[in-house]
Every structure is written in structure tokens, then in C-alpha cells.
N, C-alpha and C positions, 0 to 999 in steps of 0.2 A: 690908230688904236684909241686914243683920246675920244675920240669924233663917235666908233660906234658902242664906247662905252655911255658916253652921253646920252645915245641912242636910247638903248636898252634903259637905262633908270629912267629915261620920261615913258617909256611903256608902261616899267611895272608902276610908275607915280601914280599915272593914269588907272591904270587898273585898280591901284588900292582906292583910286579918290570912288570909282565905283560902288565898287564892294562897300563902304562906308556908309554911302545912302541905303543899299538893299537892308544892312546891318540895321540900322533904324528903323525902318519902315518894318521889316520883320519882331525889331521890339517892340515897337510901337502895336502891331498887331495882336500878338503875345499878352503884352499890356492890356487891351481891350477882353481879350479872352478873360484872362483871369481876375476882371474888374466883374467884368459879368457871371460868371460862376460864383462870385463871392456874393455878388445880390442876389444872384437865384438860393445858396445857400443861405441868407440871410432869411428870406421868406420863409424857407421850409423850416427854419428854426423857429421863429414866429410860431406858423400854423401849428407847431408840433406842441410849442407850451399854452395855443389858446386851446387846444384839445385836452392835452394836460387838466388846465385849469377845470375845465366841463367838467371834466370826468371825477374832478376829487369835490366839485360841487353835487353833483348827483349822486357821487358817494354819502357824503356827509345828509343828503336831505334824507337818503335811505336809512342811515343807522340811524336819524333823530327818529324817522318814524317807526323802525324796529322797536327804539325803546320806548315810543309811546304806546305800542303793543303790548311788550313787554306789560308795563305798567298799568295796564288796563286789567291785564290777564291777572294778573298780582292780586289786583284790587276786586275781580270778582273772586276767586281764591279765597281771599281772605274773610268776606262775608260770608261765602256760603261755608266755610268753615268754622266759625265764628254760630252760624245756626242761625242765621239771616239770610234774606233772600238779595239779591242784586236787580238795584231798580235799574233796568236796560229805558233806552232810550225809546224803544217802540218792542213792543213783542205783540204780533199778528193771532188771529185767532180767527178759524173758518175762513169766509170769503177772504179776510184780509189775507190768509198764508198764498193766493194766485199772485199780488199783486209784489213781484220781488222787489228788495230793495238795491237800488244803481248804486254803489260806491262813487262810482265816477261822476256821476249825476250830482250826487249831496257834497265829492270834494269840490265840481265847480263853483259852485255856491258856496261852499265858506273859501274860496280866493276872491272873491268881490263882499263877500260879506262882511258888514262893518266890527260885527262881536265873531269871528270866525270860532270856531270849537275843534279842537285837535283830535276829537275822536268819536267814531258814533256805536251805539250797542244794538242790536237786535236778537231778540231774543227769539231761536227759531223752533225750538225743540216741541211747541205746539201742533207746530206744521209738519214734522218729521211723521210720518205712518211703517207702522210693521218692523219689524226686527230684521238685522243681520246676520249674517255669520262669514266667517272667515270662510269656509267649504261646506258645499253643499252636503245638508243630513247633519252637519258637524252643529256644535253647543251653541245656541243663540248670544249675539252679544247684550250686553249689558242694558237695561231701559235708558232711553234717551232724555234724561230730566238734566236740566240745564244746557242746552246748546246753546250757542252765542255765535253769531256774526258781528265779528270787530272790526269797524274800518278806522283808520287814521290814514292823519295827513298831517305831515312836515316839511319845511322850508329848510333850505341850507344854511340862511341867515334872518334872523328875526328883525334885523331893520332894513335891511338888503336883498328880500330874496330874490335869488336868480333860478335857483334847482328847489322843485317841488316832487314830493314822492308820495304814492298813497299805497296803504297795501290793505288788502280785504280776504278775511281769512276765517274759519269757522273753526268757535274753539269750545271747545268737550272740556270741564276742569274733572 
């Protein structure tokens, strides 16, 4: 009885010494696993706040150019209320009303320009022909004296910048 009791405990010895390495080699694996899910999640955390950042920079370049709109719009207001006329930066007349004016065109040039200028005027209401209405037969609108084409352009950081915004818009006061 001694003899097949001895038996039996170097079996199950044996077998637990087994199972020991599988136990490891399956940690080990596991390990691996969830080493690498932590660096794959690490990236996508990254990409997620350099997107972040873009985006609250092209925010910011936009609202600085909104409020140089703004303040454009303000400042011819004020003049022509005032019973002064607002000197625009070009206002066309005859051949010149074919030739339109590029926003895009005049912001590339003040980002290389050495005196850049944050906003341009055109004065378009020369160029404008004939009346509107709201519905056809219906009450003509209003004469078109003072139109303006406003473009500006802003940067997100004035010694930094990374996000530029321009916006070009035709404004009626």
C-alpha cells in the first residue's frame, strides 16, 4: 500500500510540474496582449488630442477673423452714419467691375507679405445693375448705395501661427 501510494503522488507531482509551465507561458502571452493594446490605445489617445488641438486652432483663427469683420463692419457704420463716406480700399467702376476681386488670391499674399493687412474693402455697389425684389411684380428693393465686399484674414496666434482663416462676405449697412 505504501509502494502504490508513492505511486500515485509522483503522477500527480508530475503533472502539476506541467501544468506550471503551460500557466506561464499562457501568462506570459496574456502579458503580451494586453502590453500591446495599451500602446495601440496610447496612439489613438495621442491622434485624438492632436486633432483636438487642430481643431480648437482653427477655431480660434476663425472667431479672430469674424471679429475683424465685425470691426470693419462697425467702422464703415459709423462713417457713413457719421455723413461720411468710407474710403474702401478699391471701389471698381465700368471695365474695372469684370475684373473680380480673389479673396483667396489677396490672403495669399499678405501670409508672405512683410506689412501683412488684416482686412481688404471693395467697394462693389458701382458694379451692382437693376433692382430686386423679394417676388416677382412685388415692391422693388431698396437702391444699392454702399455695398462692400469685406475680406479679412486671421491667424490663431500672432507669433505662432499655425491655423489661418479668411472669410469674404458682401455687406449692405
Amino acid at each position: 500500500m505504501n509502494n502504490k501510494y508513492h505511486l500515485s503522488l509522483l503522477i500527480i507531482h508530475s503533472r502539476a510540474r506541467q501544468q506550471h509551465g503551460a500557466a506561464l507561458y499562457m501568462a506570459m502571452i496574456m502579458l503580451i496582449i494586453m502590453a500591446l493594446l495599451g500602446l495601440i490605445g496610447m496612439r489613438v489617445i495621442g491622434l485624438q488630442e492632436r486633432m483636438a488641438a487642430d481643431y480648437m486652432r482653427s477655431a480660434r483663427a476663425f472667431q479672430g477673423a469674424e471679429a475683424d469683420l465685425r470691426k470693419v463692419e462697425l467702422d464703415i457704420q459709423a462713417k457713413l452714419r457719421a455723413g461720411d463716406s468710407y474710403d474702401a480700399d478699391f471701389s471698381p467702376r465700368g471695365e474695372d467691375c469684370k475684373k473680380a476681386f480673389d479673396g483667396l488670391a489677396w490672403a495669399n499674399t499678405q501670409l508672405t507679405a512683410t506689412t501683412p493687412k488684416d482686412s481688404h474693402t471693395t467697394r462693389i455697389d458701382y458694379c451692382i445693375q437693376g433692382a430686386a425684389s423679394v417676388k416677382v411684380g412685388g415692391r422693388t428693393s431698396e437702391g444699392t448705395n454702399n455695398v462692400y465686399q469685406i475680406t479679412v484674414i486671421s491667424n490663431d496666434d500672432d507669433t505662432d501661427p499655425y491655423a489661418q482663416a479668411v472669410l469674404d462676405v458682401v455687406y449692405i449697412p
